[in-house]
N, C-alpha and C positions, 0 to 999 in steps of 0.2 A: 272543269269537265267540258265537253266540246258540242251535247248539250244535255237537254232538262228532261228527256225523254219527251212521251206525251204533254206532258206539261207546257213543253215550248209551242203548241197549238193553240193554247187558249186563249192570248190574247186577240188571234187572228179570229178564231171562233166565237168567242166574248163577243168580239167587234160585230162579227155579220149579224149573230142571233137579233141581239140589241136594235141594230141598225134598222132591219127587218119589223121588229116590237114594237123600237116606239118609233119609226119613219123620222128620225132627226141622227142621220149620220155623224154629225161631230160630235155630241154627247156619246155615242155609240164608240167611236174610235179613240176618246179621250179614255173612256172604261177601261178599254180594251191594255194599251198605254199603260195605267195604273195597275191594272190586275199583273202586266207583266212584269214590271218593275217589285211587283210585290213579291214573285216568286224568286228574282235574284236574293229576294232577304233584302233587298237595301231602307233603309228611309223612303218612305214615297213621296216625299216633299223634296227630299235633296236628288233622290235619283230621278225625279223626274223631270225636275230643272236640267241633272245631268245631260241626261235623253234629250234634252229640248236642245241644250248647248251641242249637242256633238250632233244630233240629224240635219239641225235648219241651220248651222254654222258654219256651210260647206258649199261648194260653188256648183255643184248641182243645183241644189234647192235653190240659192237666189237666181239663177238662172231661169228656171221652172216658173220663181214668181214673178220674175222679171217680164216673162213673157206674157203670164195674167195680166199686169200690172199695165204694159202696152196696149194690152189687148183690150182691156178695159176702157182704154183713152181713146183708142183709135175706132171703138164702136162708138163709145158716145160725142165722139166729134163726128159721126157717120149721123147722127143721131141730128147734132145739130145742124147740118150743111142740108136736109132732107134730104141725101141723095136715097137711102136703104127706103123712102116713103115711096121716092122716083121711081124707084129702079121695083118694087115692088107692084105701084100704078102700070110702070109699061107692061109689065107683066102679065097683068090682071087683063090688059085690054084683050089679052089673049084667050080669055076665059079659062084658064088653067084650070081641071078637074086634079080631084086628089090624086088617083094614080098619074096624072102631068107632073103635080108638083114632087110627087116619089121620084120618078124616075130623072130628074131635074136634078135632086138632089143629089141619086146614086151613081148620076154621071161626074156630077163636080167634082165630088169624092175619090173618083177612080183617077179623075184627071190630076188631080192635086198628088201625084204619088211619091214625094219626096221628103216629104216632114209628116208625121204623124201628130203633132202639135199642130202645124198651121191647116192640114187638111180640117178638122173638126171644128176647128174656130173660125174658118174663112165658111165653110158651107154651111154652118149653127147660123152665124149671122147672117150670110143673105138669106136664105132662105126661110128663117123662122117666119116673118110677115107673110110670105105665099104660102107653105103650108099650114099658117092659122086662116084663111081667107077661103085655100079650100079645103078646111074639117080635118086636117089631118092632125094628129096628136104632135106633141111635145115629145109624146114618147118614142112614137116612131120614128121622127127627126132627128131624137140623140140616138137611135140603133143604128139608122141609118149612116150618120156624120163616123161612129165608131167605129161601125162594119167594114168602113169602107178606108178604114185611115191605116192601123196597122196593120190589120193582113194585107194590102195591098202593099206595103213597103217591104214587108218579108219577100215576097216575091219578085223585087225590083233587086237584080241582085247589085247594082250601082249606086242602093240607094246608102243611108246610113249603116241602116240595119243589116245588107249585105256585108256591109267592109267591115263593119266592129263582126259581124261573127269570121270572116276569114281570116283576122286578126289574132282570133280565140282558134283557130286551126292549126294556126303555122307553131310545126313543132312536134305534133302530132301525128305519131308513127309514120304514114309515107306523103304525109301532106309535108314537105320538108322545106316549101317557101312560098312569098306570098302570091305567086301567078299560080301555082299548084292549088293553093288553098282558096283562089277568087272564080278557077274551075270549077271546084268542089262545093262551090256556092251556087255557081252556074245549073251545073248539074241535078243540083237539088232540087230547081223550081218544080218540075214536074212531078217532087213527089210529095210536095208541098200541101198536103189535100186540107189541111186547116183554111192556109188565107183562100187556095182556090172555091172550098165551097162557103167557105162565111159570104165571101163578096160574091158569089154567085147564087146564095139564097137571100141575099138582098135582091137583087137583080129578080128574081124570080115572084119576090113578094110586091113590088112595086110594082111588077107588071099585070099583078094580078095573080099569075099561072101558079103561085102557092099562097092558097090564101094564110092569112092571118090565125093564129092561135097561143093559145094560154091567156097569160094576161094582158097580154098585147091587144088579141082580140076585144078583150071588155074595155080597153083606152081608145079604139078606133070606132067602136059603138056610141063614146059617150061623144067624144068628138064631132061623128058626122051625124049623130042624131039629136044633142043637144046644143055643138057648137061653139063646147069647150075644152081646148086645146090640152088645158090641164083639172086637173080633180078638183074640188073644190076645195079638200084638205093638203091641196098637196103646198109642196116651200121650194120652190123653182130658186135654182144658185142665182137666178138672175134675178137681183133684184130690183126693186121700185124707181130706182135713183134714175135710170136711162128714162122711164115711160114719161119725169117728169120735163123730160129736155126737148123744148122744140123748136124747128128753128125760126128765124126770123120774119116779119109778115114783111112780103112784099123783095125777097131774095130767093131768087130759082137756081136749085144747082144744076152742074153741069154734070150728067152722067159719069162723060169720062174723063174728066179731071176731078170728081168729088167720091167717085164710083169704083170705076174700072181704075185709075191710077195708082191709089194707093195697093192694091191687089197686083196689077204687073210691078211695082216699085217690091214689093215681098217679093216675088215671086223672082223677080231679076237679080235680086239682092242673094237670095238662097241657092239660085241654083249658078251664079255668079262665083261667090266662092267657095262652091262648093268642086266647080270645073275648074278655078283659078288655084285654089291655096286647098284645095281636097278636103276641105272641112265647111260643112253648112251651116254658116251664120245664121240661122233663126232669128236668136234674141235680137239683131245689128239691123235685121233689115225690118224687124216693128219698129225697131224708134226712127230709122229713114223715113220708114211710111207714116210716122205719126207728126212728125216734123214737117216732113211736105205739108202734110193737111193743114197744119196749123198755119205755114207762112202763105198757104194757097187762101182759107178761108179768110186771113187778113187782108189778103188783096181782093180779094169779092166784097168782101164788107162785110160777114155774116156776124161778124161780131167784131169789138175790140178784144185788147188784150187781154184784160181783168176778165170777161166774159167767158174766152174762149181756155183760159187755165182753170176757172170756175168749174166748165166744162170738163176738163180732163179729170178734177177731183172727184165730180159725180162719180165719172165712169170708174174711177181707183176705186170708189167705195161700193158701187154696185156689182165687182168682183170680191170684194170683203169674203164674204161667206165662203164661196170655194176655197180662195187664198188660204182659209184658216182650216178647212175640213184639210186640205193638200199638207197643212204642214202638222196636221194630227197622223196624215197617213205616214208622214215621212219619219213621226217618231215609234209609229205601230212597226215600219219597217226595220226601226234600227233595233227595236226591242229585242224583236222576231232575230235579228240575227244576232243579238248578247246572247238568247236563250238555247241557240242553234238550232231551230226550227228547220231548214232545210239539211244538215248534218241528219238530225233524226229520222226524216224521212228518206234520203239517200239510205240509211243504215238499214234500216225498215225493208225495207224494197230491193235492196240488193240483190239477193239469195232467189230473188224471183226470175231473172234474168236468162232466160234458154234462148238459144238462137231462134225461133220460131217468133218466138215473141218479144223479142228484143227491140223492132223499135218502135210497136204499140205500146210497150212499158216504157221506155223513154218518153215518150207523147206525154201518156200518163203523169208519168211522176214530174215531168217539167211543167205540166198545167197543174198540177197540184199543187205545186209551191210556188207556181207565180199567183195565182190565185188568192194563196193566202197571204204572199206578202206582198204581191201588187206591185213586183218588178219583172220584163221580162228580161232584160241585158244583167240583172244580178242573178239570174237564172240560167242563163246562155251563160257567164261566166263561171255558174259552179257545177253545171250539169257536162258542158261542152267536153272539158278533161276526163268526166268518167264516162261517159256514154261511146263520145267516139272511141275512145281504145276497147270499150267491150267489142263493137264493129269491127274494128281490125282485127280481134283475136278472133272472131268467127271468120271473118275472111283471110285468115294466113297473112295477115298484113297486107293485104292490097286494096286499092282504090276500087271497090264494086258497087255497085248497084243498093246492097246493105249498106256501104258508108252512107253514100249519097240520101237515101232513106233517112238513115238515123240524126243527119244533120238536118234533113229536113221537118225531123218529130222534134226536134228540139227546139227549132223555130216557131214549129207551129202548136206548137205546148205552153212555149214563151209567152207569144202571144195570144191563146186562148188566156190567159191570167190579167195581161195587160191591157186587153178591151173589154174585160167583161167584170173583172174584177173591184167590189165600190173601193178598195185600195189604193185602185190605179192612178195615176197620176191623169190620162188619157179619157178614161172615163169619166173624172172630174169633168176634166175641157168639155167633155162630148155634151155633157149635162148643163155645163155653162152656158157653154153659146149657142144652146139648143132652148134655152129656157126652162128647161126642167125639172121634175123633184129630182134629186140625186139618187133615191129609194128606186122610186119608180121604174125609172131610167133602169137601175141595174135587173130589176125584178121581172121588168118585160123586156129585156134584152136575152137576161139566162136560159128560157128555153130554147132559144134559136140556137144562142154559143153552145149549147150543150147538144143539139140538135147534128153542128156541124164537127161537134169533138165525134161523136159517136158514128157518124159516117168516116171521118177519119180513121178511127181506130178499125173499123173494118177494111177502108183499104189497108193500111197500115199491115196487119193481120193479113192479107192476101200475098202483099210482098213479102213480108218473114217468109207467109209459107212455100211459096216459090222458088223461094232464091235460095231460103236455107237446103 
């Protein structure tokens, strides 16, 4: 059958309730996993091995953990060199107020707009030390590093996320090649109202000019009134391993060759060839940068050999935690698509579709099911082919103002699923290199993402009604 009906929800459902109940995400999405496997009928011993073989046995996922697995190295060698203490201390001379270190943050963020992976782990890690210094939560740092990572790439239409959806256009009624289809990208940004208002109600909340609310509120109360970053129940992905690594007495790093380097060596690396060979190396340019640091910190002295691999183990195991919640989500994701979870709500929602509302229900249905499955490019690929040809049959087949909308509700449906969703592979990151509980994170994050779905769907709703 193609799928389970309602049934193909539960695991994604199972997951959240659990997650939410007992605050421990990976027993939560391990449930979830099970419960689903048990509705195919299979064995749940053999089909969950299954599951585990066909999700994390594929070059996505080692890719994904390849980059934790960098990233984990290249913090706790940041760790051991003291530059993130340095680079913290200069900071500090400045006397950074919470709202400094906010908007500090929301700038890096915006600036980092090429990789939604390196944005949330390059600004989690500098910045966690200055906004624990000035009162600022853990939690507001993983909203922030999230807010600001995928919806900003949506709107970049150069960036990945541009090209893989022009990619998913060509073909598609009068998009008939790929400079047609990288227009039709173009065009879209401005109606793009998901990434423009996520990252512009960050902006808004660091400055002040909207204040804080939900649960968010009560983590910035506890923060700048008692001084502690995180709950005192709470189980931050980042574990203990890094807090024990210090560096050596009497070796002072260099800002910017222990600092700034490894960050331009990323950074030159990704967008290198990404303009050379059209694809962004992410994973290629952490192990440059974790490689420099190693043969730089030998030449300082901060450590020898054995020391400084010592080093790199900590930091492998003090991403442990994420690494494993990430490859529970990966098997909630492949469940969710044995059971056809997105089939069923495609089928569901169909019949709803009037030209009025056409591409608020796109919105819709695409943050529906990245949500629940915590993918947004498996969502752009199975929404892209039914959404935009509804838009051309409203618009007589032509390139209108409705296409450009509909692909922009599809992006930004995508990605309301893939920052805010605890599935995500992104929100993982954001919670990682933020310090945070993973719970947490997702729990005072949701009222915002939901905050800026709902303003979306009213523009959204203004342009149907217009143009229809």
């Amino acid at each position: 059958m193609d799928n389970y009906g309602i049934l193909s929800l539960a695991p994604a459902i199972i997951a959240l309730i659990l997650a939410f109940a007992t605050r421990n995400a990976l027993f939560s999405i391990l449930i979830g996993v099970l419960v689903g496997v048990a509705i195919t009928g299979q064995n749940i011993l053999w089909g969950f091995s299954g599951i585990m073989q066909s999700a994390l046995g594929n070059a996505d996922f080692i890719w994904v953990i390849g980059i934790e697995v960098f990233i984990g190295m290249l913090v706790a060698l940041f760790q051991k060199s003291g530059a993130i203490d340095a680079f913290t201390a200069m900071i500090s001379r400045h006397n950074i107020k919470a709202r400094g270190a906010q908007i500090i943050s929301w700038l890096l963020g915006i600036f980092i707009f090429f990789s939604d992976y390196f944005s949330p782990l390059y600004v989690g890690t500098v910045m966690r030390g200055i906004t624990d210094k000035a009162r600022v939560s853990r939690e507001k740092l993983a909203y922030i590093c999230d807010s600001t990572s995928a919806p900003v790439c949506t709107m970049i239409p150069f960036s990945s996320w541009g090209i893989y959806m022009a990619g998913l256009l060509v073909g598609i009624g009068a998009i008939t090649s790929p400079d047609i289809a990288s227009e039709a990208v173009i065009k879209m940004v401005p109606f793009n109202f998901y990434g423009i208002f996520s990252v512009l109600m960050v902006g808004l909340i660091c400055l002040g000019i909207l204040p804080d609310y939900g649960p968010m509120k009560k983590a910035e109360k506890r923060a700048m009134e008692e001084g502690k970053p995180v709950s005192d129940n709470a189980r931050p992905l980042l574990s203990g391993e890094l807090e024990k690594i210090k560096p050596n007495e009497g070796v002072k790093p260099n800002l910017f060759l222990n600092f700034f380097m490894p960050a331009i060596i990323i950074i030159g690396v990704t967008l290198g060839t990404y303009l050379v060979m059209g694809s962004a190396k992410t994973l290629e340019s952490f192990i440059v940068a974790v490689a420099y640091q190693f043969v730089v910190m030998l030449i300082q002295k901060m450590g020898t050999i054995n020391e400084l691999i010592d080093v790199a183990v900590e930091g492998i195991k003090s991403v442990m935690s994420a690494m494993l919640i990430l490859a529970m989500a990966y098997c909630i994701n492949a469940i969710s698509k044995e059971l056809g979870t997105a089939d069923f709500v495609v089928n569901a929602t169909q019949s709803w579709m009037t030209p009025t509302v056409l591409i608020m229900l796109s919105f819709l249905l695409c943050a529906f099911i990245a949500f629940f499955t915590g993918t947004s490019w498996g969502t752009y690929a199975i929404m892209t082919p039914i959404c935009v040809p509804l838009a051309f049959s409203v618009t007589g087949g032509e390139l209108t103002t409705i296409v450009f909308a509909t692909i922009a509700a599809i992006m930004g449906g995508g990605c309301f699923g893939d920052h805010c969703s605890p599935l995500s592979d992104t929100t993982i990151l954001s919670s990682l290199a933020s310090g945070s509980d993973h719970v947490d994170h997702v729990k005072t994050q949701l009222p915002y993402a939901m905050t800026a779905a709902a303003l979306s769907c009213i523009g959204f709703l203004i342009v149907g009604f217009v143009c229809s």
